[in-house]
N, C-alpha and C positions, 0 to 999 in steps of 0.2 A: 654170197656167203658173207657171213658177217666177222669180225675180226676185232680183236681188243690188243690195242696198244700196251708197253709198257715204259715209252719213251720218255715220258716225264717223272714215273718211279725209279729208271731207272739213272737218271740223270744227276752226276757225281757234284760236289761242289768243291771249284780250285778253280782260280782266277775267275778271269767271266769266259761262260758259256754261253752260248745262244742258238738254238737249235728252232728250226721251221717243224712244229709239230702236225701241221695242217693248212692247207690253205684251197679256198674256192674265190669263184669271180665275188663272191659277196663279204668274205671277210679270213681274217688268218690269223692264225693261233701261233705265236712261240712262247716257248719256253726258256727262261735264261736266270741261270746259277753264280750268283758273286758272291767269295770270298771275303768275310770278315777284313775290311779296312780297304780293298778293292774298289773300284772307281771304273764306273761304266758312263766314261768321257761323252760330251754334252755331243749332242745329235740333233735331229727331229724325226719324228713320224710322217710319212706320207698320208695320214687317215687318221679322225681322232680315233682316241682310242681308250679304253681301262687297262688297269696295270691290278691284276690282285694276288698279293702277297699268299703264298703258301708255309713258307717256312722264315723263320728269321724276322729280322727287320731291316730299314733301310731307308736313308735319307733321297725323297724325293725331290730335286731341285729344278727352278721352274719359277722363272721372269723375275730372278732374285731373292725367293722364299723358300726356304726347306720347309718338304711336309715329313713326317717320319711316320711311316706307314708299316703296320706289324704284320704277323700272323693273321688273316682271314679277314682281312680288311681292303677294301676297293677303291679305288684312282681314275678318275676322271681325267683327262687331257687332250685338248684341241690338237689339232693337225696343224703341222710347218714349227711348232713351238720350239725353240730351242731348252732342251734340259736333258740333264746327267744324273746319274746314282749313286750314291755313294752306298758300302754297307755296314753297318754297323755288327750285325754278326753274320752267320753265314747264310746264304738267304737263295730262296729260289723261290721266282714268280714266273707269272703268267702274262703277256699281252696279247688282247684280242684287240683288234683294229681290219 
C-alpha cells in the first residue's frame, strides 16, 4: 500500500525544528524550520549533502562566507564541513544527504 505523507506541510515554524522525514541505506531526507533571526549553531554533515530552501530565506555559512539562499533555490555542501544558519525570515528547508 501506498501512503502520502504530510510531515513536511505540516511542519510549524518556531525556533529550530529538525525532523527525520525519511531515511534508507542510500540517503536521508530532513526537514528543518527556523525562526526569523534564529541560528541553527555550526555542526557538520556526516555525507555531502544539498540544502533546498522551500520557504523564507537564510544565511548559509561555510569556511567564513555567507551564502544567502531564498525560496526554491539549492545548496551544495561537502561532508565533515563545519557551517551554521542563520534566518533571515522564517524559513523551512530540506536536506537530502
Amino acid at each position: 500500500m501506498y501512503t502520502i505523507y504530510d510531515t513536511i506541510a505540516s511542519q510549524t515554524i518556531k525556533d529550530l525544528q529538525v525532523h527525520k522525514v525519511f531515511r534508507t541505506d542510500a540517503f536521508e531526507l530532513l526537514s528543518i524550520t527556523l525562526e526569523k533571526g534564529s541560528v541553527f549553531p555550526e555542526h557538520t554533515s556526516p555525507r555531502e549533502a544539498a540544502l533546498l530552501v522551500l520557504e523564507g530565506s537564510i544565511l548559509f555559512h561555510i569556511e567564513g562566507v555567507p551564502y544567502r539562499i531564498s525560496r526554491q533555490r539549492m545548496f551544495h555542501f561537502p561532508a565533515k564541513t563545519p557551517h551554521w544558519v542563520e534566518a533571515l525570515e522564517d524559513a523551512k528547508f530540506l536536506i537530502i544527504r
